[in-house]
N, C-alpha and C positions, 0 to 999 in steps of 0.2 A: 510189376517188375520183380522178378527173382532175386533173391538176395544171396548169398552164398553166408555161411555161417561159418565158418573156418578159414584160417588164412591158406597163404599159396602153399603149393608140395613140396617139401622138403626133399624129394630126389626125382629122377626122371621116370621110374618106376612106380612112384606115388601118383604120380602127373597122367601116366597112364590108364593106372586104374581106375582113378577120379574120373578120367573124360571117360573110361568105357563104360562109369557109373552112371554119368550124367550129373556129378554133382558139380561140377566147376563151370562158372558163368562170368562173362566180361564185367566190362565197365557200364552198360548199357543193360544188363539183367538177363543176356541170351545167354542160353545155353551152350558152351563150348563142343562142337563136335569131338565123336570116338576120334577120328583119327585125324590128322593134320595135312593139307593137300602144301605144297609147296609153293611160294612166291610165284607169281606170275615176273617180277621184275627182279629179282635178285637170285633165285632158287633156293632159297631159306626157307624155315616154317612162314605160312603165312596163318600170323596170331590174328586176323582182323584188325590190326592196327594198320595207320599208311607207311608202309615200306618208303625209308627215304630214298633208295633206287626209281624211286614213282617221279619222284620231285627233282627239278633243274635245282643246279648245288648256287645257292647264292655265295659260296666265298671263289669257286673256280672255274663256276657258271657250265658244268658237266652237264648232257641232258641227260632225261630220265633214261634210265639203261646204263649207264656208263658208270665205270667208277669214278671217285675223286682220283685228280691229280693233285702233285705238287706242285710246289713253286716251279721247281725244277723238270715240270713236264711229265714226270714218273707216278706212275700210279700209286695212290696212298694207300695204307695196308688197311684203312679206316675210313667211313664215310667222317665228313668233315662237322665239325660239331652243328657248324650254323644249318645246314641241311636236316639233320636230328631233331634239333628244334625246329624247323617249320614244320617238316614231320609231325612231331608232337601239337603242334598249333592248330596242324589242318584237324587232328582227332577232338583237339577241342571242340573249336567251331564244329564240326560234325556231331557231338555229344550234346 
C-alpha cells in the first residue's frame, strides 16, 4: 500500500500539481489520477468516494439521481445529512 507522507493541499493549485506529480493517494493506497473526470450522478469531481447522488436519500427517500427535497416538496440546496452518511458507510464497508 502507498502511503502519502504529507498532509492534504493547502490550495487548488497545490492539489493540482500533486496529482500531476503523482504524489497524492487515497484512503486505499492508490494513486490519485492527473486529472479529475466528473460524477457520473451528480456532475461534481468524482474523488472515488460514493457520491450520495448514487444512493436513495433515507430521510426523503429521493432516488439516485435526484435531489433532496423538503418537507415542503422544494428541492433542498443540500443533500440531506442522513444520505452523506450512508454515503460514507457504504466507503467504509468497501475499504
Amino acid at each position: 500500500m502507498n502511503l502519502q507522507c504529507f498532509g492534504p493541499p493547502s490550495t487548488r493549485a497545490e492539489e493540482r500539481a500533486c496529482r500531476a506529480a503523482g504524489l497524492l493517494v487515497d484512503g486505499a493506497g492508490r494513486v490519485l489520477p492527473a486529472t479529475v473526470q466528473p460524477c457520473a450522478f451528480c456532475n461534481g469531481k468524482d474523488l472515488g468516494d460514493t457520491c450520495p447522488a448514487s444512493l436513495t436519500c433515507p430521510t426523503c427517500k429521493s432516488a439516485p439521481r435526484q435531489q433532496c427535497r423538503r418537507p415542503s416538496g422544494h428541492t433542498a440546496e443540500q443533500w440531506h445529512r442522513r444520505r452523506i452518511h450512508a454515503a460514507d458507510l457504504e466507503d467504509q464497508r468497501r475499504e
